[in-house]
Phi, psi and omega in degrees: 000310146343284178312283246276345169273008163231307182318309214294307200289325166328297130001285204256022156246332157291323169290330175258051128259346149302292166340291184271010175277327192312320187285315196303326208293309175336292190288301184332298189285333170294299186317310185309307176355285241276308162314013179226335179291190220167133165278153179300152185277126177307120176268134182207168188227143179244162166228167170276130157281097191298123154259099189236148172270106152331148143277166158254125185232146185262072194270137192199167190248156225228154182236112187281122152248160179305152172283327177212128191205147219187127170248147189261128176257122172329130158270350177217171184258165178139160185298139176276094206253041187188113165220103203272019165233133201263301184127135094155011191275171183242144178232175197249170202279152182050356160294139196245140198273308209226117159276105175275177180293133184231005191297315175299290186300350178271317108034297206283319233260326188283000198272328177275351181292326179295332172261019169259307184306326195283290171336304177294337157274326184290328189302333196314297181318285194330314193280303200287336201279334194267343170292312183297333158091029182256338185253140167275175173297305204286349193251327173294268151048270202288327193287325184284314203294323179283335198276321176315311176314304181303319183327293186272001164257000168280343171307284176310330173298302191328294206273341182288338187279324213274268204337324178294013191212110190283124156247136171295135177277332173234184183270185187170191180257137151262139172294177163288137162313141179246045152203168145257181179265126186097356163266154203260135250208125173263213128340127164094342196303127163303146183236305136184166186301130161246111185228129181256100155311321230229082040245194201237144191228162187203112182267149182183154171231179198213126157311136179340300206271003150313333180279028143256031180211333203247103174271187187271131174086029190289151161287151169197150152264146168226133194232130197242129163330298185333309179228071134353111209116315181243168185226154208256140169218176171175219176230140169325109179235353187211150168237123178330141157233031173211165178244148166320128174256014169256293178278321162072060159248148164248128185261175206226147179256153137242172161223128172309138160318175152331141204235337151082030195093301282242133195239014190287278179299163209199134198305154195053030203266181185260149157209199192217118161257123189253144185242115173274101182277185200262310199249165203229139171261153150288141176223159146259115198217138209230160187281182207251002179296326178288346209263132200252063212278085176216170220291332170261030162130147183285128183223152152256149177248127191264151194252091190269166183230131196256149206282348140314001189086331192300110180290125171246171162239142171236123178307124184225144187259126195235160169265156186245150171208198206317164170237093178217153200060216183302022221206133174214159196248135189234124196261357184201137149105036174215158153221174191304182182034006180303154165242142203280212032340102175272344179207123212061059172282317166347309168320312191248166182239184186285166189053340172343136148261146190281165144219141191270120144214146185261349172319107186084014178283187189267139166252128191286116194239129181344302160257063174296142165250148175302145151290086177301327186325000000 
């Protein structure tokens, strides 16, 4: 009984050391696997670290004005029986917009032509009698003094006649009206806006120490909410000569290029101005996409080749400087032509392995514009 309960354990301690070398061969071969996988490699897209010359621009917000603006006012009272303008059309220079009433003064004006006629005869008479020695000095005197009168009081009829009648002084865009027809209208009364776009000026100030870089004919741009997209460009034509002691700003003029019709900016409008310096810096600058943002520090994965052939990225931490459209400028830990990552930095870890594909990247641009569409 004895024998045959040790055959029995005897038995069942070899099947289970058959089992478990069966199992150890097992696990064994799994750990050798698993030392030999490897993860499929992160597909990503790179880039070169580009050595490009920046310009330096100096940016401030802008005020658009007309070149030449004017709202035009009665100069004499009286009803309004003509108005020979719609609003927002562009007119010429002497063209005339607006008529008042003139029913008095033409009255006045045929009653004075008759006494400049009457006047002009009698001096005409007066003159032959006094050449004749028949008149004294004093009724020529008098005779010259009414023609002078009728002269300046016909004159005087005249500008009262001119002043009823609004004319543009230069050419420009009209505003909407500020009257109606038939209404009666005093001295000083507004009428409408007259504005010469072309050419178009843009007021801006600049802090005190911009006037050691910023001069009269520097080029600027400008970019107006109104036309999203396009950019403006001109010149420097005036520098303030005295500074704000409140702001201790100087303000500044440009004049826009030609505008060539173009009705899109409008006098008071907001713009964004950039002032274009002269002199240009180097920079290295990787798209802002390759950059890796985080609170102990900015990092990139620079893209190496492992002595297998196998692209790894290995993580490097840079300093950032200025930014600009898609693009930041990196003053420390890159050198040129080094290649980035650009897109699925998230993704990766330092040693990754890698795989390049450009298929569908974003190409990053100095001045991007939004799709609004």
């Amino acid at each position: 009984m004895i024998k045959r309960f040790i055959v029995t354990i005897f038995g069942l301690l070899l099947i289970v050391a058959v089992l478990g070398g069966l199992k150890g061969m097992q696990i064994g071969a799994l750990i050798a696997a698993g030392k030999e996988m490897r993860p499929p490699p992160t597909t990503v897209a790179s880039a070169v670290v580009e050595s490009v010359q920046w310009e330096n621009t100096v940016n401030a917000i802008g005020t658009l004005e007309a070149g030449q603006g004017i709202i035009l006012t009665a100069e004499a009272p009286g009803r309004v029986t003509d108005l020979l303008f719609e609003g927002g059309e562009l007119v010429e220079a002497g063209q005339l917009l607006v008529r008042q009433d003139v029913s008095s003064e033409s009255s006045q004006y045929d009653r004075s032509k008759a006494d400049l006629a009457l006047a002009q005869s009698n001096f005409k008479r007066v003159s032959r009698l006094y050449n004749n020695k028949v008149l004294s000095r004093a009724e020529y005197d008098a005779a010259r003094s009414q023609l002078n009168s009728a002269e300046a009081q016909l004159n005087g009829i005249q500008v009262t006649l001119d002043k009823k009648q609004i004319i543009a002084p230069f050419n420009g865009r009209l505003g909407l009206s500020l009257v109606d027809l038939g209404q009666d209208i005093s001295a000083g009364v507004p009428i409408v806006s007259l504005q010469s776009v072309d050419p178009m000026l843009v007021n801006f100030s600049l802090p005190q120490q911009a006037l050691a870089v910023v001069s009269k004919g520097l080029p600027i741009r400008l970019l107006a909410d109104a036309a999203p997209g396009e950019q403006f460009n001109g010149r420097i034509n005036a520098i303030d000569t005295q500074i704000d002691d409140a702001t201790r700003s100087v303000r500044i003029q440009a004049t826009l290029d030609t505008l060539e019709g173009d009705s899109t900016l409008l006098p008071g409008m907001y713009a964004k101005v950039a002032v274009v310096l002269p002199k240009t810096d180097p920079y290295l600058v990787i798209p802002s996409t390759a950059v890796s943002f985080a609170t102990y520090g900015d990092s990139v994965f620079v893209i190496e080749t492992s002595d297998d052939g196998s692209l790894t990225a290995r993580q490097q931490f840079v300093q950032l400087g200025e930014r600009r459209g898609d693009f930041v400028a990196v003053t420390k830990g890159l050198q040129a032509n080094e290649k980035v990552v650009s897109e699925g930095v998230f993704k990766l870890r330092n040693g990754a392995t890698i795989a390049i594909n450009e298929g569908g990247k974003i190409n990053p641009e100095l001045n991007p514009q939004p799709d609004n569409s």
